[in-house]
C-alpha positions in Angstrom: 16.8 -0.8 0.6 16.1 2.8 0.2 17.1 5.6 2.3 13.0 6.2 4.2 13.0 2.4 4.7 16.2 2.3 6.1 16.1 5.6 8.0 12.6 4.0 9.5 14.3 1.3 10.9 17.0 2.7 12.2 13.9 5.1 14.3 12.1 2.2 14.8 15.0 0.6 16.6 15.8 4.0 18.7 12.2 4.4 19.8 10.7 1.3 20.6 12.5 0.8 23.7 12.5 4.4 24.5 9.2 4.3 24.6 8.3 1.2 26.2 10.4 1.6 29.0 9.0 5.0 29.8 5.1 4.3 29.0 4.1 1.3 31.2 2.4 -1.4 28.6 2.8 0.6 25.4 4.0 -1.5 22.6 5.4 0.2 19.6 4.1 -1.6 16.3 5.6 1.0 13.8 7.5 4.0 12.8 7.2 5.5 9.8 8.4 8.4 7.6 5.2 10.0 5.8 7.6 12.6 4.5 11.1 13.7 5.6 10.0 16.1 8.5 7.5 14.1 10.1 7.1 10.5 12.2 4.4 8.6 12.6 4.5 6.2 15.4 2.0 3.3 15.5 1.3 2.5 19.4 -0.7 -0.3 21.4 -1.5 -1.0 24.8 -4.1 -3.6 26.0 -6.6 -0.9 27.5 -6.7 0.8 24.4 -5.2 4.3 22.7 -6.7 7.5 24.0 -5.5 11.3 23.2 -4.2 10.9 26.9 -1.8 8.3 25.6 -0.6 9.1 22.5 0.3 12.6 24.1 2.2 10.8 26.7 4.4 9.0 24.5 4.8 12.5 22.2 6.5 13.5 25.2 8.7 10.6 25.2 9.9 11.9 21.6 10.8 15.5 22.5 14.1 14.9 21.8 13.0 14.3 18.1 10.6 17.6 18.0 14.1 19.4 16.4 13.8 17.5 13.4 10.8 16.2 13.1 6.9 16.8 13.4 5.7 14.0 15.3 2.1 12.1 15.3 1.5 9.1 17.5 -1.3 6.7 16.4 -3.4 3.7 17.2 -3.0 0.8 14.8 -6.5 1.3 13.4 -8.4 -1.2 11.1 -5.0 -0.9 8.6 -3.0 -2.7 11.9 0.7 -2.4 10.3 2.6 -5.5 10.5 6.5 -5.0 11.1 7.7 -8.0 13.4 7.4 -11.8 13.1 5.0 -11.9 16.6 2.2 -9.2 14.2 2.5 -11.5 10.9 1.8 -14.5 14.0 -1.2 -12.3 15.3 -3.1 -12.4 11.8 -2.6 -15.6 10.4 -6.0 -16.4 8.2 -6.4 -13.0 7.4 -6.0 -11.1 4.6 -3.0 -8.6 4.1 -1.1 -6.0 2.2 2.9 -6.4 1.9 5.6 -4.4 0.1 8.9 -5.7 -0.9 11.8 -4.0 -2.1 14.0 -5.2 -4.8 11.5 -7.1 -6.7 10.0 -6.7 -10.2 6.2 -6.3 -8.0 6.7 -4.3 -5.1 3.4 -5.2 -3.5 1.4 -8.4 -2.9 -1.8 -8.8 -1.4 -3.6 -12.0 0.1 -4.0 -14.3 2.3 -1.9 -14.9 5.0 -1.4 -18.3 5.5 2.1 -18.9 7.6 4.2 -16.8 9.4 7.3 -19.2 9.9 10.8 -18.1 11.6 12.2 -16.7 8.1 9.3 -16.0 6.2 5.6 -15.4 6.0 3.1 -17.1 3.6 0.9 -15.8 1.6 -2.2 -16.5 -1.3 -1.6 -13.8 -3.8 -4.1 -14.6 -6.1 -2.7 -14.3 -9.6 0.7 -14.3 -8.0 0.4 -17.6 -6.7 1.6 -19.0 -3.1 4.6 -16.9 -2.4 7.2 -17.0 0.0 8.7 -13.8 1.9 11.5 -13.5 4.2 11.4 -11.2 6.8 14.0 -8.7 5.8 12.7 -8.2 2.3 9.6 -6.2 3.8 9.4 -2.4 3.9 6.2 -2.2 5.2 3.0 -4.4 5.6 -0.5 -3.7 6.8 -3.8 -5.8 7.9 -6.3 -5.3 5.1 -9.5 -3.7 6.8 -12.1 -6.2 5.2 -14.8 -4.2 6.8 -17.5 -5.1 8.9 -20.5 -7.9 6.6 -23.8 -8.2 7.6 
């Protein structure tokens, strides 16, 4: 795994419960490293992200201000998917996932299963495929857009 991935879960694993157990019904979904001075952390809450929040958990992260720029974030229509219980979430829909370590890095389809190991997914000329949990970097929800 490279360095940003790992470095991004090692974050992710020092600011989730920082965060939730300082911000009353925030859920962490993400952290990630858009470059190597800045954070982005992907929050939810069932009422919804406002400014109001997100500046609230910023605060939360002033310990990280010496090293890092930080932005806080609502999912958006992109919603990444990090944990078994977001894979569950999205079942039937479609999605965007990157491995590392493989010959193709990044598969997109239909997710069909998200199991206790591994998710599912109809990747079109790639076939069924089947991807364990540790083997993704990052994965999002494919914003289909709105049909009339």
């Amino acid at each position: 795994m490279s360095t940003t991935f790992a470095r991004e879960r090692t974050l992710q694993d020092e600011i989730a419960p920082a965060v939730e157990s300082r911000v009353a019904g925030v859920r962490v979904l993400a952290v990630e490293l858009p470059s190597p001075t800045r954070i982005r952390v992907y929050i939810d809450h069932d009422a919804g992200v406002d400014h109001a929040l997100c500046e609230r958990v910023t605060h939360v992260l002033d310990a990280y201000r010496a090293d890092y720029a930080i932005e806080v974030s609502s999912p958006g229509p992109d919603r990444p998917l990090r944990k078994p219980e977001h894979f569950a979430d999205v079942v039937g829909e479609r999605v965007s996932v990157r491995v590392e370590g493989e010959r193709k890095k990044r598969y997109r389809g239909l997710l069909t299963d998200a199991g206790d190991d591994t998710i599912t997914l109809e990747a079109g000329d790639a076939g069924v495929i089947h991807i364990p949990y540790d083997a993704i970097v990052r994965a999002n929800l494919i914003d289909e857009g709105l049909t009339t």
